[in-house]
N, C-alpha and C positions, 0 to 999 in steps of 0.2 A: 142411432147416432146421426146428427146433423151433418148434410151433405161438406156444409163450411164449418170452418170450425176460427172463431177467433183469436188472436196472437195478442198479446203487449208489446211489443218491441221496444227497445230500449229508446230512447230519445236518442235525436240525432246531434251529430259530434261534428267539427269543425274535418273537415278531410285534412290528412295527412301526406308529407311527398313520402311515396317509398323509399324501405333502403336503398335501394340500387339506383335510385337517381340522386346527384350530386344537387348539395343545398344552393337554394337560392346564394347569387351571387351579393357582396357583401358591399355597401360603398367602400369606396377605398381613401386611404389616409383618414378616414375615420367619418366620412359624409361628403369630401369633396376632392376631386381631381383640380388640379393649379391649374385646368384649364375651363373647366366647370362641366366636364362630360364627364364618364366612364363607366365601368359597367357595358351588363348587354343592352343597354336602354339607347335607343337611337335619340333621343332630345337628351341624353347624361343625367346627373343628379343636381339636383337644381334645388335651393333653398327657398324656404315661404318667405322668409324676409330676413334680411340685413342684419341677424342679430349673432353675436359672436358664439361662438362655438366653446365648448367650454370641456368636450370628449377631445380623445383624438390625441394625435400631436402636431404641436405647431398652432393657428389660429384660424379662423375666417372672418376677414374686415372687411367692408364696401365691398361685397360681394366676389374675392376672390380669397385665394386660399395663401397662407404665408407659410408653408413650411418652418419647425423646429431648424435653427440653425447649428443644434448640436446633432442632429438624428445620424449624421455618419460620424462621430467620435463615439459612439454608445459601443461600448463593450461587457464582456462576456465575466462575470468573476462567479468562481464557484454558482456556475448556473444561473447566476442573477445579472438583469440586464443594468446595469452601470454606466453611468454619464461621465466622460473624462472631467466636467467640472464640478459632480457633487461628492461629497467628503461623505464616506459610510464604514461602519464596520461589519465584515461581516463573521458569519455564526448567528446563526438562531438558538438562542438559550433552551427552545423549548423541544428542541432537534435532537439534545443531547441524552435525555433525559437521568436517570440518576447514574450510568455508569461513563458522564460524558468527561468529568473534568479530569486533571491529571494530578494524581497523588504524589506532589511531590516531598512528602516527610518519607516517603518508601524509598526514595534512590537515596537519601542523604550517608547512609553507609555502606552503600554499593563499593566494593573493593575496585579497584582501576589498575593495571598494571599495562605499563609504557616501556617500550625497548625501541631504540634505537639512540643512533649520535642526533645530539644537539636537537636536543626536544622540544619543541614552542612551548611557552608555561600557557595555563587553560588559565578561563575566562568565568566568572561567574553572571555574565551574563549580556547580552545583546549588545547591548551600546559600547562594549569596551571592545567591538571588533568591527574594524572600518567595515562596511557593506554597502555604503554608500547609503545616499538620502533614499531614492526609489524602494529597495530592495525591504531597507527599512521602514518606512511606511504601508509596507505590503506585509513585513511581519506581524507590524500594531495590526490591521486589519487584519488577519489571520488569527489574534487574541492570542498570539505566542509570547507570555509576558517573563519567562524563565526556561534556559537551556537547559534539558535533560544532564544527565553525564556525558554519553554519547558524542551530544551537542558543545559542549563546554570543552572539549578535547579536540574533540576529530577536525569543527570547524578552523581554528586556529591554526592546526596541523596543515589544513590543506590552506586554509590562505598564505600560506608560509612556501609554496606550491612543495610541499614534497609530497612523496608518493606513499600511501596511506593502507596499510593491512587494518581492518577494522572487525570487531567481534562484539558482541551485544545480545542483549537478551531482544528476545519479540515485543512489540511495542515500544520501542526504546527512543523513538524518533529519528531512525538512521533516513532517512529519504531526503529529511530536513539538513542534516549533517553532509551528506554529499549536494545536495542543490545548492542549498547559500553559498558556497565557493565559487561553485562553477557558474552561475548570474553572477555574481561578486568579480569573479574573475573578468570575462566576457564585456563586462562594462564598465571595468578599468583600464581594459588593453584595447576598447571603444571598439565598436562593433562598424564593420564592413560594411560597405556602402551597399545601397539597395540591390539587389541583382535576385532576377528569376532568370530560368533556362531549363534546359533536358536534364541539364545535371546537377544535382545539389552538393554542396560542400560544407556540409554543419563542423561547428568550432569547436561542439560537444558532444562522446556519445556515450548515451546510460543503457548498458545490454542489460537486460532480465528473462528470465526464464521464461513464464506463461503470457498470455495476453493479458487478462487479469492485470496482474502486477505491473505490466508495461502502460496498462491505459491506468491504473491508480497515480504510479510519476506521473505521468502525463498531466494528467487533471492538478494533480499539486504540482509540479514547477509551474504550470503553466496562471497559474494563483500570485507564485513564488514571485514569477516574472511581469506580473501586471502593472501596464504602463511604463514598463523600460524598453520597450523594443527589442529586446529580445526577444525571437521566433520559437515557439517548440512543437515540434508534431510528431507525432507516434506513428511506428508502421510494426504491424505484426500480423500473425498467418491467419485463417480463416473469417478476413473482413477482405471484400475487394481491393483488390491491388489500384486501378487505377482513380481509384477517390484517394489513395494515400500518395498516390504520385501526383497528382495535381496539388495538393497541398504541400509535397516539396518543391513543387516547382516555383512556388510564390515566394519561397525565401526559406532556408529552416536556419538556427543558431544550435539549440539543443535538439539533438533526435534521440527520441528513447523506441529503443527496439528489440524485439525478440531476435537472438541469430541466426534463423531457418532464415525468415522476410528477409533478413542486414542481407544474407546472404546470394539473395535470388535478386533483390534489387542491382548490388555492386555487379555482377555478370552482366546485369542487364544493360550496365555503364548507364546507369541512373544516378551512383550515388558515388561520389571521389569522397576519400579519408584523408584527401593528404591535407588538410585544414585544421584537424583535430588535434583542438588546446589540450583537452580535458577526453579522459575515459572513466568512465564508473561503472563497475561491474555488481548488479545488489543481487543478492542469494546467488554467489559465485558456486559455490559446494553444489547447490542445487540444478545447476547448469551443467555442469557435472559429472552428476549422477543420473541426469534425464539424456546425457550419451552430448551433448553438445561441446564436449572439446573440441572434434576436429572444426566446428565448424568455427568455435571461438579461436583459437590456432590460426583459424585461414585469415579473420578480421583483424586479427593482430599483427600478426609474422610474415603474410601472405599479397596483404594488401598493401597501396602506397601509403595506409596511415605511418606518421611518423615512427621510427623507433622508440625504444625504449629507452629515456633520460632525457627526449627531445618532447615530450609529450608528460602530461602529469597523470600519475593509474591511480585510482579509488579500489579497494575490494572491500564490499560490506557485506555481511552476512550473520545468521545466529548463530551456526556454527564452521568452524573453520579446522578438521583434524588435521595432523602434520600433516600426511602427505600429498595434501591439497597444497597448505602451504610452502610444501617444496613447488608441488606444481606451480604453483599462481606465484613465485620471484621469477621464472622466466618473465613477467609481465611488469615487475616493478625495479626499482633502481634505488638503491639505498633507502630501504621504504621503512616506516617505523610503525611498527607492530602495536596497537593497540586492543586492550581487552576489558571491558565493562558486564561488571557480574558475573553470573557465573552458564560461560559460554559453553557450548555443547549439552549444557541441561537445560530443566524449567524454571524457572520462577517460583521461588518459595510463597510466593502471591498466589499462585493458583492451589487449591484444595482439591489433591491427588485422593480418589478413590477406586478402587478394585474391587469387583465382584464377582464371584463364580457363577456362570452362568451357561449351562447347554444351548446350543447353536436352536434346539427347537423350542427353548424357552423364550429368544432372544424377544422376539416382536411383546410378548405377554408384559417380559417382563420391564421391556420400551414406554409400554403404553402406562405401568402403573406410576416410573417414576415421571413421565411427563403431566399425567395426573396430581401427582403429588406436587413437583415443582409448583404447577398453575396455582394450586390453592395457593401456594406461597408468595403468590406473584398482586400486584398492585392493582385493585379495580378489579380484580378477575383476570387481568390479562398475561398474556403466555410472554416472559424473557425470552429473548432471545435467544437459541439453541442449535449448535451444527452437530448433524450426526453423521458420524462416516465412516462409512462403509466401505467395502473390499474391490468391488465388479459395479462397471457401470450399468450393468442390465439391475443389481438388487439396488442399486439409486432408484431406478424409474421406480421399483417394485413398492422398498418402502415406502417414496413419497407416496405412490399414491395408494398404497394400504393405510398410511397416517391421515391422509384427507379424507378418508372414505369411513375413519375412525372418528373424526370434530378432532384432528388436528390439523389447522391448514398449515401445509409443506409446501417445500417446494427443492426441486431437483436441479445440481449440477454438474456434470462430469464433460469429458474431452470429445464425447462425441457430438454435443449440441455445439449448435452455428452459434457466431459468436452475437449476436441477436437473442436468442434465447437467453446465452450465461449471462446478460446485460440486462435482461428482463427480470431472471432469478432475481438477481443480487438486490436489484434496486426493489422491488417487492418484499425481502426482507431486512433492507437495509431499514425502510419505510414502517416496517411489522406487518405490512400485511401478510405475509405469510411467516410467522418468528420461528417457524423450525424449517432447516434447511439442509437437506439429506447431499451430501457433496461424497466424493473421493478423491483421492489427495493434490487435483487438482486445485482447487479451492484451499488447502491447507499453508501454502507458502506466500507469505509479504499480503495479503491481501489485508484492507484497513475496513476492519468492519469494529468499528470502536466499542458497540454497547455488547458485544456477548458477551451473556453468562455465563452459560453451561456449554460444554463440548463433550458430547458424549461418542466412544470410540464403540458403536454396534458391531466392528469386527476388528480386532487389533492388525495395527500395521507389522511385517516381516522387521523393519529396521528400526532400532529403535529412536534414530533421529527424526525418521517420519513422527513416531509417536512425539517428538519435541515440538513439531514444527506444528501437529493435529494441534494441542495444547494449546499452543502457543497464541490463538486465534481468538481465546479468553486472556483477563490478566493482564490488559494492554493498558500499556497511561500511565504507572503505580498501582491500576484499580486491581481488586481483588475478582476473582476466579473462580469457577466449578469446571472438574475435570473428569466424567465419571467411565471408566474402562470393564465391559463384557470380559469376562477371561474362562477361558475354560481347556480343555488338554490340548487342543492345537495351537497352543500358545506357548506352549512348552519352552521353545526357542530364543523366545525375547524375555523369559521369565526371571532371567539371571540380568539382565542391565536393566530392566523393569526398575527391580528391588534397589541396585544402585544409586537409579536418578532417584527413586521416592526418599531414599535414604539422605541423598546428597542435597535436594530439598526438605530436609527436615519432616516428612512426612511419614504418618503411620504407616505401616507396614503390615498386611495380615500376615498370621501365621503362617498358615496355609500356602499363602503367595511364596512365602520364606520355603517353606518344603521346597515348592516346584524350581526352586531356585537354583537348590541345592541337586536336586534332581539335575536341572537342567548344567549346572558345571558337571554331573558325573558323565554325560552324554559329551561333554564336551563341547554345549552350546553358549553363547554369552558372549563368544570371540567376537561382535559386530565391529564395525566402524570404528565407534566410539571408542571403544577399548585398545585399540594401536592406535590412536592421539586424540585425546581434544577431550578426553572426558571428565575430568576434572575443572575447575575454576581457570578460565582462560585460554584454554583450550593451547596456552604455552608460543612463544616463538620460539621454533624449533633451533635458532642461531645462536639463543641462550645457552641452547647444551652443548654446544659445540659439533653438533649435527654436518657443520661443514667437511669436519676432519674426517669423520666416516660414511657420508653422505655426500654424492654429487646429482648435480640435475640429470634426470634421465633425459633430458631434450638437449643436453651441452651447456657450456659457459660456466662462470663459477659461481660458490651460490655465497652470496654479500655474509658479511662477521657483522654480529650484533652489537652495539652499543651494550650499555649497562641496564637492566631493567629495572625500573622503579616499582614500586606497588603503593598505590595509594589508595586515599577515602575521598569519595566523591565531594563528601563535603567541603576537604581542602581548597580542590576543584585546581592545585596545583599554584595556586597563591602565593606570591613570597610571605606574605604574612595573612595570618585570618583575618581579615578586614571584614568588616558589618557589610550584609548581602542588600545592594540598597531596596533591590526590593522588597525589602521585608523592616528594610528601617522608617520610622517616622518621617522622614525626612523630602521621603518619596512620595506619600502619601497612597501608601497601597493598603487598601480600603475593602475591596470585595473577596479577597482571600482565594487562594490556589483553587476550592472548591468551585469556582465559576470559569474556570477557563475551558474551550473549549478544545476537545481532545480530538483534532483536524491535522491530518496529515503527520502523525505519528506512526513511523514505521512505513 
């Protein structure tokens, strides 16, 4: 063997900078500094010749630089950067894809039932309820061309300023139904002169449960509110405290907040309440029942916000049982009970299935129907699917058992920073990863428009959770897949299971029916649901006269109910059926319900 031996080496390649060294530096404004230097370049960046520039923003003439004279009006809409002077709509059509628009022949005989005195008559649609020019122009741009039920009721109610018991099925548009008032309101009683300080004093505040939910308002009023000067900033737990206090300190109008944060802030005498026009409380039940009364108690009763009838209360939620709504009248003042569909259940829109399945089948029998789904699916590609599970340690597990199978997942539950839950979401909000293994963090008010299927890998103890799991599909009018693991440790929920399936119109297995029945002999089925709210509407307790035998356990007396009405959304509460004009010739509505874009629903 030859002492040498000769090599081919590959041709040689342009050198590359390492990761770890930060890239060459970039011109700035797009090729030129207004003064003709910048950069680390001791002579600056300096142009060959006198010829305009046509990148960038702003210009380069006779050799110096003219800055864009809109470049500090450019603001922020749904992510997109927006010039105060150019006219756009936005929604990207192709964002939406087939389950984006909102079905509205599905609400049109949604039952409504209304109690209280002196009831606002509802609206069939936008322009018959002053919101002002701004507000409205921001709806056109938002492609909201027709009010849900929800909408058509609630908003009225509260521009009316009373105080508002609100019940609705998931997806229903309640977010939209509590903000238009409150910007509505806000900038017809003109908003307060400029003022930053240590302490903020918002005009508005929308409590909710998770971060989640608190940054989804967020993002939509803050839509809601574009180019009226109205302020809104979000503060909630596990994002830095002092990047959210810098940002009230520049001014807030609306704050939407989690109660732990509302809570640690006000101690901190960062935040006074005694400004507070407007309160909204969304997924009140759910606030709840995650133990946050006393803190909501302290923000209410405790704080210098105004009392109660000096200030206007919102409570929206999907479900609302009595004795919540005894609780939540300490909170409101002659407030009038409204219920759209059928509240404390699901949506006959979603396609309820149950299957008996052993806990060591589960994964096997996971992967066959996500198998099956796919083939079903467009191009080859996987719909959108949440699976949810019990323990946040079996989240990490499945998801990454389903990646490690060709399905790409992705995990989130309450121990991830809130960085990560931000990452999840938007990853499958986007499809790059369409299946998404949560626990029932994830399950409440979250606006994730295009899911399909919701499959429950471990059933929830309550069977409201199981409303709320659902409820995450089915959103818009659109239709639903909802598929449920069941097997003998479910014994417990086996009896209000068969209820809701029943109460939505949905099959029923036999066998399900057995354990049913099993499950009343045990004496199980007595949940939540069943001492109030399980039925259509979930009832204002004042209607039955709940006063005469009932008093608040907190004190005070609990308000006597007006007359209840029950109607059809379609009427929409009309003195007369009047032609809907958006649907009449007349209007010129051309592109049909099917192209609207299903944004900030719920």
């Amino acid at each position: 063997m030859a002492p040498w031996t000769t090599y081919d080496f590959p041709p040689l390649t342009p050198s590359t900078r390492p990761a770890y060294q930060p890239p060459k530096p970039k011109s700035p404004l797009g090729g030129f500094h207004s003064t003709g230097r910048g950069g680390c370049r001791p002579h600056g960046w300096r142009a060959r010749s006198n010829s305009p520039r046509t990148g960038g923003s702003g210009k380069f003439e006779n050799f110096s630089d003219e800055p864009n004279p809109f470049d500090e009006v450019v603001e922020k809409f749904d992510g997109l950067n927006v010039r105060a002077q150019e006219g756009f709509v936005m929604g990207n059509p192709n964002n939406g894809g087939g389950n984006s628009g909102i079905n509205f022949d599905a609400y049109e005989d949604i039952p409504v039932e209304v109690s209280g005195q002196d009831v606002p008559p509802a609206v069939n649609s936008f322009a018959e309820i002053d919101l002002g020019d701004g507000l409205n122009e921001n709806i056109k741009r938002c492609k909201y061309v027709k009010p849900t039920p929800i909408q058509r009721h609630a908003i009225p109610i509260a521009m009316a300023g009373r105080d508002l018991m609100a019940c609705a099925q998931t997806g229903s548009g309640k977010t939209a139904a509590f903000c238009f008032p409150i910007i509505a309101g806000i900038l017809r009683q003109g908003l307060p002169p400029p003022r930053g300080g240590r302490v903020a004093f918002p005009l508005a505040l929308i409590l909710s449960p998770t971060r989640e939910l608190s940054s989804q308002i967020h993002d939509e009023a803050k839509k809601f509110a574009y180019e009226t000067g109205v302020k809104v900033v979000v503060a909630y737990g596990g994002a830095p405290m002092l990047e959210q206090l810098r940002k009230l300190e520049r001014g807030v109008d609306i704050l939407v907040a989690t109660p732990g944060r509302l809570v640690d802030m006000i101690e901190r005498g960062r935040i006074s309440l005694r400004m507070v026009r407007y309160l909204a409380l969304d997924e009140a039940d759910r606030m709840l029942d995650m133990g946050f009364e006393p803190q909501i108690r302290k923000i209410v009763q405790q704080t210098d916000m105004p009392p109660t009838g000096a200030r206007q209360t919102m409570l929206f939620s999907a479900t609302f049982p009595t004795e919540i709504q005894r609780l939540a009248s300490d909170f409101l003042s002659n407030y009038i009970f409204l219920s759209v569909g059928r509240v404390g259940s699901s949506t006959d829109l979603i396609a309820q299935k149950v299957e008996f399945v052993y806990d060591v089948d589960k994964k096997t029998h996971l992967k066959d129907l996500l198998v099956s789904e796919k083939m079903k699916g467009t191009n080859g590609k996987h719909a959108l699917t949440i699976v949810f599970v019990e323990t946040k340690r079996a989240v990490d597990q499945l998801a990454y058992w389903l990646s490690c199978n060709g399905f790409p997942a992705t995990a989130i539950h309450g121990d991830k920073v809130q960085m990560e839950r931000e990452r999840a979401l938007k990853s499958f909000k986007t499809g790059a990863t369409p299946i998404m293994v949560a626990t029932d963090v994830a399950a409440r008010g979250l606006d994730i428009p295009r899911v399909a299927h919701v499959i429950n890998f471990d059933l929830p103890r309550d069977i409201d959770d199981y409303v709320h799991r659902i409820g995450r599909t089915g959103r818009a009018g659109k239709s639903g897949i909802a598929t449920a693991f069941f097997n003998d440790k479910n014994l417990p929920i086996a009896k209000a299971l068969v209820d809701l399936m029943e109460e939505a119109n949905q099959e029923v297995p036999s066998w399900l029916a057995e354990y049913a029945k099993t499950s009343s002999t045990y004496g199980y089925g007595s949940s939540r649901r069943s001492r109030g709210g399980a039925k259509f509407g979930g009832h204002d307790y004042r209607s039955f006269n709940y006063a005469a035998d009932y008093s608040s356990p907190y004190g005070g007396e609990v308000p006597s109910a007006g007359p209840s009405v029950t109607r059809s959304s379609s009427s929409a509460g009309a003195a007369a059926a009047a032609e809907d004009p958006y649907t009449s010739p007349a209007y010129g509505f051309t592109h049909g319900y099917g192209s609207i874009v299903a944004t900030g629903w719920d």
